[in-house]
PDB file as gemmi writes it, atoms N, CA and C in Angstrom:
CRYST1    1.000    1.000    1.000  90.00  90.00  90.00 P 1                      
ATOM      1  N   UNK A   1       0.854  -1.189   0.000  1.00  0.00           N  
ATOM      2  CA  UNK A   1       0.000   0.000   0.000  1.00  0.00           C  
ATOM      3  C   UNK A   1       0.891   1.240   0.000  1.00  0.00           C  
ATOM      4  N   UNK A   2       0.388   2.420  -0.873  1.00  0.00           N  
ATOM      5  CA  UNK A   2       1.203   3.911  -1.017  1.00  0.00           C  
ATOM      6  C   UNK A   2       0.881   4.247   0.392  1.00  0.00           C  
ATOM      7  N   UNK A   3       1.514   5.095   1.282  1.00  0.00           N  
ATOM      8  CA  UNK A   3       0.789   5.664   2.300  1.00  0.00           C  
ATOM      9  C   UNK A   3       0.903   6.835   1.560  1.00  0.00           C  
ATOM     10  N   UNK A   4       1.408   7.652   0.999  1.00  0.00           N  
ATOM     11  CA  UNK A   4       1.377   8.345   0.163  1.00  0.00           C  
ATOM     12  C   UNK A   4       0.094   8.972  -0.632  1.00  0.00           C  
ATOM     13  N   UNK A   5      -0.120   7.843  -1.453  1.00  0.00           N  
ATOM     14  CA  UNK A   5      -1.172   8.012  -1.993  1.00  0.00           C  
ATOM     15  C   UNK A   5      -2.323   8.270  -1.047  1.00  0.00           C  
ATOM     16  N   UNK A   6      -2.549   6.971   0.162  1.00  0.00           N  
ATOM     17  CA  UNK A   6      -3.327   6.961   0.450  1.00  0.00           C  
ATOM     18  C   UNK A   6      -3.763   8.004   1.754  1.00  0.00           C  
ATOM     19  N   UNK A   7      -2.680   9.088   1.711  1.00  0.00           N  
ATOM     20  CA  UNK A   7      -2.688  10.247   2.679  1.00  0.00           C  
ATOM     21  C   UNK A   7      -3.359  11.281   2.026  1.00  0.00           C  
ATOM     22  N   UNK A   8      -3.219  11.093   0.678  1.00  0.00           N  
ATOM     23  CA  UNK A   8      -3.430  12.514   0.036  1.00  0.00           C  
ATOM     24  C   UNK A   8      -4.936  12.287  -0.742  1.00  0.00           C  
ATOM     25  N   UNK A   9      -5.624  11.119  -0.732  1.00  0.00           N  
ATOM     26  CA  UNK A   9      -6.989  11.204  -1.022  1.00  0.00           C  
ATOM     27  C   UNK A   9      -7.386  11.342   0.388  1.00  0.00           C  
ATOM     28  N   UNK A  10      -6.923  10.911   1.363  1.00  0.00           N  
ATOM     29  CA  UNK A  10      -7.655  11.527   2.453  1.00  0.00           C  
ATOM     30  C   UNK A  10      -7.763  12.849   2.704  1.00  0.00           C  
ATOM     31  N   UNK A  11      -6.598  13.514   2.494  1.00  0.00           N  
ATOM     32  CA  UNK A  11      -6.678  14.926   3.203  1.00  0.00           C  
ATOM     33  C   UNK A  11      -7.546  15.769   1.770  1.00  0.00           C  
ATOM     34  N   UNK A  12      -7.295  15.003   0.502  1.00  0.00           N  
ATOM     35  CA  UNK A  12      -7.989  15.928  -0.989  1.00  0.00           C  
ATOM     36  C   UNK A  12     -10.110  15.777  -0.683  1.00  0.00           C  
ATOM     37  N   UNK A  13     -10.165  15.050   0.288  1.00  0.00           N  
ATOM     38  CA  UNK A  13     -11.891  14.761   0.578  1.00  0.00           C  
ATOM     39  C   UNK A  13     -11.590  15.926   1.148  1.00  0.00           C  
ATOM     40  N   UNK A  14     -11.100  16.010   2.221  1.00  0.00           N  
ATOM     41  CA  UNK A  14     -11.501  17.959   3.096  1.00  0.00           C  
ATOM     42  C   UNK A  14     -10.742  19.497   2.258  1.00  0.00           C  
ATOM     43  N   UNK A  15      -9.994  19.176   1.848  1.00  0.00           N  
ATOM     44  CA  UNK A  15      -9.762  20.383   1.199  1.00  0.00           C  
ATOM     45  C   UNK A  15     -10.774  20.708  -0.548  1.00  0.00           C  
ATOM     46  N   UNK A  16     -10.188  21.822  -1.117  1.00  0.00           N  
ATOM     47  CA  UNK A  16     -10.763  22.572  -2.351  1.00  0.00           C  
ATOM     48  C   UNK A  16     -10.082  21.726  -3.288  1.00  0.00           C  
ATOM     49  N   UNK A  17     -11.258  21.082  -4.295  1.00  0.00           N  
ATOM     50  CA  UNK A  17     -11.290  20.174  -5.387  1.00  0.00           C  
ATOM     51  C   UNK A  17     -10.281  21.113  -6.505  1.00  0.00           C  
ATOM     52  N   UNK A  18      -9.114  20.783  -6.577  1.00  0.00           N  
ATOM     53  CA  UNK A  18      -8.056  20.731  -7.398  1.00  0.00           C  
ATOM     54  C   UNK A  18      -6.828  20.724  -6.751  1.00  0.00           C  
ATOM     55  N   UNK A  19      -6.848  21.155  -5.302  1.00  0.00           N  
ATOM     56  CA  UNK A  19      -5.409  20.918  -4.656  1.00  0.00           C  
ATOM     57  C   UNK A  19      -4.782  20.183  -4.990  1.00  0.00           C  
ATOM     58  N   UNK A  20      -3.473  20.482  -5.085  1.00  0.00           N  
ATOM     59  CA  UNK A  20      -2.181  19.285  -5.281  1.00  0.00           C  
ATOM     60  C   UNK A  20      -1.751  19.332  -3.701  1.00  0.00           C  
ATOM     61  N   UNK A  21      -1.941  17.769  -3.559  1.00  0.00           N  
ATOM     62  CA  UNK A  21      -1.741  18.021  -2.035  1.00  0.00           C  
ATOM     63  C   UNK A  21       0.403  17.177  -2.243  1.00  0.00           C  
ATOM     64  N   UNK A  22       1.041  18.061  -1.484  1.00  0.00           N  
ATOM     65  CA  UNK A  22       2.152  17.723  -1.650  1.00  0.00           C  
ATOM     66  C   UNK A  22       3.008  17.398  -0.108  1.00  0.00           C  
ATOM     67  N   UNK A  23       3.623  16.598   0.115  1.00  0.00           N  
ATOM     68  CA  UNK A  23       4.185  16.208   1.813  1.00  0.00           C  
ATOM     69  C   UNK A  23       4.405  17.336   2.183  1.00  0.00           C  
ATOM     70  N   UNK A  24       5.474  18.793   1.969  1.00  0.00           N  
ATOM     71  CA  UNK A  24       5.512  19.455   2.695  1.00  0.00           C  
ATOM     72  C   UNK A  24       4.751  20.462   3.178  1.00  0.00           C  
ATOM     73  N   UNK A  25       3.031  20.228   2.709  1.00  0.00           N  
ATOM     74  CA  UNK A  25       1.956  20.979   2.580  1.00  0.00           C  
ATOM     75  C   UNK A  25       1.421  21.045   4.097  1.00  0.00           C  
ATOM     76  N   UNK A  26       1.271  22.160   5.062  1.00  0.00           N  
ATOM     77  CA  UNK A  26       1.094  22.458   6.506  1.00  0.00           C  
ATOM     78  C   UNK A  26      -0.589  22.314   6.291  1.00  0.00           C  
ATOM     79  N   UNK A  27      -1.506  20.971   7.262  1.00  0.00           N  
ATOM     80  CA  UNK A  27      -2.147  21.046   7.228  1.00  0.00           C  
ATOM     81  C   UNK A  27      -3.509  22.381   7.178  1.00  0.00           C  
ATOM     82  N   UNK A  28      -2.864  22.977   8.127  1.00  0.00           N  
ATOM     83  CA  UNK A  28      -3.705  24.098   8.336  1.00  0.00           C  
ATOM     84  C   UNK A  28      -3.477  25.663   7.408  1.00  0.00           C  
ATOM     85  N   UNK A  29      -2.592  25.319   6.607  1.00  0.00           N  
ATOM     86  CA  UNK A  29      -2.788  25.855   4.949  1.00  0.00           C  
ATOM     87  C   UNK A  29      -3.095  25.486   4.125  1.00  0.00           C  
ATOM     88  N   UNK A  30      -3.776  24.376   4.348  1.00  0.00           N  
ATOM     89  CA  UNK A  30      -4.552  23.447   3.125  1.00  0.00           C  
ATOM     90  C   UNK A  30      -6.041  24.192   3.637  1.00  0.00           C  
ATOM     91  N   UNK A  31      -6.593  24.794   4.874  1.00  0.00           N  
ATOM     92  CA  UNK A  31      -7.624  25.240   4.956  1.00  0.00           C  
ATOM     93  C   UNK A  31      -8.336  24.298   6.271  1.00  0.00           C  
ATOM     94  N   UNK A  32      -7.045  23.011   6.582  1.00  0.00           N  
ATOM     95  CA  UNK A  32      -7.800  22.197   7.797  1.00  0.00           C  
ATOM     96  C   UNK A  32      -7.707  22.808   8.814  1.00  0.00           C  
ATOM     97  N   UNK A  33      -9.337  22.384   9.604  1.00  0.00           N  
ATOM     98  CA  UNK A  33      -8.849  23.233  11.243  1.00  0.00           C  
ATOM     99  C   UNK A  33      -8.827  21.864  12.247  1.00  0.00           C  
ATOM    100  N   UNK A  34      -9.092  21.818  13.455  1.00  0.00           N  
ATOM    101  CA  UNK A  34      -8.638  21.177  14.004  1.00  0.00           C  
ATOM    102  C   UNK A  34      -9.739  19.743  13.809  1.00  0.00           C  
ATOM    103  N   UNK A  35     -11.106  20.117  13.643  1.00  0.00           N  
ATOM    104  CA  UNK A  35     -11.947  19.168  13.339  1.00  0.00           C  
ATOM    105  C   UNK A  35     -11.361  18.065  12.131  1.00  0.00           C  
ATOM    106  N   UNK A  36     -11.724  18.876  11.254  1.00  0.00           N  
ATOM    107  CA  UNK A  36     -10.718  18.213   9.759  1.00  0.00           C  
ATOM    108  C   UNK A  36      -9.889  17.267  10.095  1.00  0.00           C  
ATOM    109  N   UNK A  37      -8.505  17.812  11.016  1.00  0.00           N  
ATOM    110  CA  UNK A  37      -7.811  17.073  11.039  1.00  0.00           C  
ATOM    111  C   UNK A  37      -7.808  15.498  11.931  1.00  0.00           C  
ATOM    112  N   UNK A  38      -9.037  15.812  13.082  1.00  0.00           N  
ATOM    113  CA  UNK A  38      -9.332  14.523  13.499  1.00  0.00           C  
ATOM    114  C   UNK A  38     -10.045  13.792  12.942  1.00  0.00           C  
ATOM    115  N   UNK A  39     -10.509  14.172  11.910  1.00  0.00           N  
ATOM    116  CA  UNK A  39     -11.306  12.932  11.313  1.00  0.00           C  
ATOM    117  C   UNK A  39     -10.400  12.025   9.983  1.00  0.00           C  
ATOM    118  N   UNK A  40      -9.559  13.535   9.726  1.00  0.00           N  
ATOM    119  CA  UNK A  40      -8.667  12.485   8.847  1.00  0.00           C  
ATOM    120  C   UNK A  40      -7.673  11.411   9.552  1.00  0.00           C  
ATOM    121  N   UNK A  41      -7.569  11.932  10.797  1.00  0.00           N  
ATOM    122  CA  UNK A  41      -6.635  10.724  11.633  1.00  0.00           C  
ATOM    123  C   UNK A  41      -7.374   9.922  12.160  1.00  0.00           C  
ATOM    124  N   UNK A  42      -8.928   9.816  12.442  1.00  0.00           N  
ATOM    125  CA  UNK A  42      -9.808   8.507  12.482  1.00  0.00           C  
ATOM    126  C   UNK A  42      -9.545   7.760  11.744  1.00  0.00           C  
ATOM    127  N   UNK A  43      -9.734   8.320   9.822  1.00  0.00           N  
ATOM    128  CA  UNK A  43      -9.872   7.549   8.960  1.00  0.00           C  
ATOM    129  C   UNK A  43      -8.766   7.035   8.523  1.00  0.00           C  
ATOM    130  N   UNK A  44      -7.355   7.411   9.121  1.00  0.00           N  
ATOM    131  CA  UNK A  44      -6.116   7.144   8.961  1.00  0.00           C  
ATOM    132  C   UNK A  44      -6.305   5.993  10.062  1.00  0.00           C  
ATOM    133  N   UNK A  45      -6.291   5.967  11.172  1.00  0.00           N  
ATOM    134  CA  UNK A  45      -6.535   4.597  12.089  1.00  0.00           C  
ATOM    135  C   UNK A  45      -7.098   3.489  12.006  1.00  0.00           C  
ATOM    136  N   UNK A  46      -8.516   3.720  10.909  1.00  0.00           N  
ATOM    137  CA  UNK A  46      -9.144   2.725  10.482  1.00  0.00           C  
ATOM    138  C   UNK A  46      -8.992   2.091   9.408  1.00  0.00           C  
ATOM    139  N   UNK A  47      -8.099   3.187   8.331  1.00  0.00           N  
ATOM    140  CA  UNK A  47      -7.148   2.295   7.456  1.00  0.00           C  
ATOM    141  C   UNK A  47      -6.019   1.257   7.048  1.00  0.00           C  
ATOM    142  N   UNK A  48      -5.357   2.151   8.207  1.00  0.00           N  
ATOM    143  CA  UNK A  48      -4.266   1.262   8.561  1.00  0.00           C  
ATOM    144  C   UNK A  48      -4.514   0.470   9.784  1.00  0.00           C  
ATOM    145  N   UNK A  49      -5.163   0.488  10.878  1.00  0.00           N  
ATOM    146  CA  UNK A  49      -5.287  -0.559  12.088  1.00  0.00           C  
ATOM    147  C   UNK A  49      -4.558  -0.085  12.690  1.00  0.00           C  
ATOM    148  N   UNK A  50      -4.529   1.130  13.125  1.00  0.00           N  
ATOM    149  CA  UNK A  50      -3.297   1.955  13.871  1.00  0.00           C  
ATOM    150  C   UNK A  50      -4.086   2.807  15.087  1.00  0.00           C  
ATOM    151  N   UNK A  51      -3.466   3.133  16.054  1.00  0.00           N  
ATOM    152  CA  UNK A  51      -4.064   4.745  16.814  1.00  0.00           C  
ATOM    153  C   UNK A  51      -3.025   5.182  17.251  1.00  0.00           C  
ATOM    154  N   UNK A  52      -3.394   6.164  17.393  1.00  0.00           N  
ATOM    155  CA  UNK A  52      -2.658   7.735  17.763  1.00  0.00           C  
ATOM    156  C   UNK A  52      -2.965   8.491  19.301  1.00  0.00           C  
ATOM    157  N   UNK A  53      -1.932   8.512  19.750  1.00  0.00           N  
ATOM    158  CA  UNK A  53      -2.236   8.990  21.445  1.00  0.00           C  
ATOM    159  C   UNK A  53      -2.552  10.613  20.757  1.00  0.00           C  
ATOM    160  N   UNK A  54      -2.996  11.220  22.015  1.00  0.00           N  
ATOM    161  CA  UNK A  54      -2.890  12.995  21.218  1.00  0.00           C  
ATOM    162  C   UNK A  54      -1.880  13.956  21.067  1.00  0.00           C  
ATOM    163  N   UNK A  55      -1.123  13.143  21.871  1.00  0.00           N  
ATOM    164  CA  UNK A  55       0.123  14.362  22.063  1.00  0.00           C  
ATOM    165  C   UNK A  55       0.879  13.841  20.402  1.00  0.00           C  
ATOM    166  N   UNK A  56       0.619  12.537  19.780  1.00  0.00           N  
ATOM    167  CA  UNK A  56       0.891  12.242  18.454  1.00  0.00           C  
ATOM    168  C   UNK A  56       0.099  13.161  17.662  1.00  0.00           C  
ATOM    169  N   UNK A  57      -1.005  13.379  17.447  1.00  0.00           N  
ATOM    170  CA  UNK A  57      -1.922  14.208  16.933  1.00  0.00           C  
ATOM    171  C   UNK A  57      -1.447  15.439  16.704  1.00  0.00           C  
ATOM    172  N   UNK A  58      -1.350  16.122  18.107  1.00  0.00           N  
ATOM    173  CA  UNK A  58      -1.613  17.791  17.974  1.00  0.00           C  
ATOM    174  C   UNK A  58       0.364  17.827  17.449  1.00  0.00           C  
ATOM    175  N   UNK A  59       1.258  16.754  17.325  1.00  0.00           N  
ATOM    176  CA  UNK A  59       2.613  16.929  17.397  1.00  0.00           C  
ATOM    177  C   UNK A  59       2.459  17.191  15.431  1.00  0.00           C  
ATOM    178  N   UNK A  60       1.388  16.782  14.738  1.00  0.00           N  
ATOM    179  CA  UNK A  60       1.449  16.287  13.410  1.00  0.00           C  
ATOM    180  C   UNK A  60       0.946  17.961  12.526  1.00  0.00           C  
ATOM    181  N   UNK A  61       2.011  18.543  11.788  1.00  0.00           N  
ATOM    182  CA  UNK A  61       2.144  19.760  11.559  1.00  0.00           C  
ATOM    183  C   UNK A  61       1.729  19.862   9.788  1.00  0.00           C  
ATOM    184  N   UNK A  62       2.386  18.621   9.264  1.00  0.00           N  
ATOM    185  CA  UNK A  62       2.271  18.661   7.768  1.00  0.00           C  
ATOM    186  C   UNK A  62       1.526  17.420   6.798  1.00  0.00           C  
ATOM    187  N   UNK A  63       2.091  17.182   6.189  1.00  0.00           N  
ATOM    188  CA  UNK A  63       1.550  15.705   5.276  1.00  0.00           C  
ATOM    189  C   UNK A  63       2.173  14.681   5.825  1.00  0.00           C  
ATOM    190  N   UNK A  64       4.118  15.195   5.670  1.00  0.00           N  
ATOM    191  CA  UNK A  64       4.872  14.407   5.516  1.00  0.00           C  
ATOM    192  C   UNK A  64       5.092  13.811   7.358  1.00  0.00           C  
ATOM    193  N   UNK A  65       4.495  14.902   7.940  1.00  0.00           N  
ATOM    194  CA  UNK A  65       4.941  14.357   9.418  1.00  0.00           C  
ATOM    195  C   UNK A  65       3.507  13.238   9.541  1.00  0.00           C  
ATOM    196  N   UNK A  66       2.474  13.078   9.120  1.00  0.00           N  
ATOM    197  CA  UNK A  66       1.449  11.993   8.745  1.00  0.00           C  
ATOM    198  C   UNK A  66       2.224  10.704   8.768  1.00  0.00           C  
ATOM    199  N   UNK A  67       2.914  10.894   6.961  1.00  0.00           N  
ATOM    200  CA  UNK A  67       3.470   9.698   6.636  1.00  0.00           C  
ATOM    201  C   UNK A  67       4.095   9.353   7.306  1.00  0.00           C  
ATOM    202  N   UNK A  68       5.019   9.925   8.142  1.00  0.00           N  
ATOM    203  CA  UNK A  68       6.185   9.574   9.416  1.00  0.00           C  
ATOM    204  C   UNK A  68       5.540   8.390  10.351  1.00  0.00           C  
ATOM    205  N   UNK A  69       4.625   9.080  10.234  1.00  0.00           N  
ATOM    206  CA  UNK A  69       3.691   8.569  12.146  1.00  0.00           C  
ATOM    207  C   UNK A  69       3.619   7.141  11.705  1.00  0.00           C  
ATOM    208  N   UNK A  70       2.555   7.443  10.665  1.00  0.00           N  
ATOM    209  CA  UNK A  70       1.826   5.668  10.200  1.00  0.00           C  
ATOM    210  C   UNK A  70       3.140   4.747  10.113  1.00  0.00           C  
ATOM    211  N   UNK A  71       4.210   5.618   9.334  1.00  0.00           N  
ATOM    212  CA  UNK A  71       5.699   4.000   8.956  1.00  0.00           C  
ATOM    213  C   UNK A  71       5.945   4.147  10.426  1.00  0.00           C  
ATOM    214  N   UNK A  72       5.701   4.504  11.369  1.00  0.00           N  
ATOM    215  CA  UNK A  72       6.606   4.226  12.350  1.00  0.00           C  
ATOM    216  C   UNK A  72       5.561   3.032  13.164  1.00  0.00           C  
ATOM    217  N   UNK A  73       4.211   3.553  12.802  1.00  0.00           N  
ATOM    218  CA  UNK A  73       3.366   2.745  13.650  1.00  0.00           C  
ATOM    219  C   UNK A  73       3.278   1.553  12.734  1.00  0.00           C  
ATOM    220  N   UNK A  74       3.320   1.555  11.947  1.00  0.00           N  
ATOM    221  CA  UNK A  74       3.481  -0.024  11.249  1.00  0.00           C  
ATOM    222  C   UNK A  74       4.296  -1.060  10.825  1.00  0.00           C  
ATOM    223  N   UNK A  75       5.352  -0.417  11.347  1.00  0.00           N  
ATOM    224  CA  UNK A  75       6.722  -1.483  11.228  1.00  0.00           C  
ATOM    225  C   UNK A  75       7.002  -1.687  12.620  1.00  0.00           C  
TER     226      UNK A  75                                                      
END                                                                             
């Protein structure tokens, strides 16, 4: 599985239909606020079979710090 890929159809459902969503893209300049971003890390938990304490959460600034979390939680 891309996590890649599969980061950036998640976060392209909450943002404006043409974004190029790119790793070093700061969630909350994509237009996410804090709601947004917990639901994309629900649907990130239920994808991968993963969870996230909060201090993981509120620590997660961009795309690429996303992808970080999940390879770390899945290896």
């Amino acid at each position: 599985m891309d996590i890649y890929a599969e980061l950036a159809k998640l976060v392209e459902k909450k943002v404006k239909k043409g974004t190029d969503i790119k790793p070093e893209d700061e969630l909350k300049d994509l237009g996410l606020d804090s709601l947004d971003k917990a639901d994309i890390m629900i649907s990130i938990e239920d994808l991968f079979n993963i969870s996230f304490e909060e201090d993981e959460m509120l620590s997660v600034k961009t795309v690429e710090d996303l992808k970080v979390l999940i390879e770390k939680k899945i290896s």
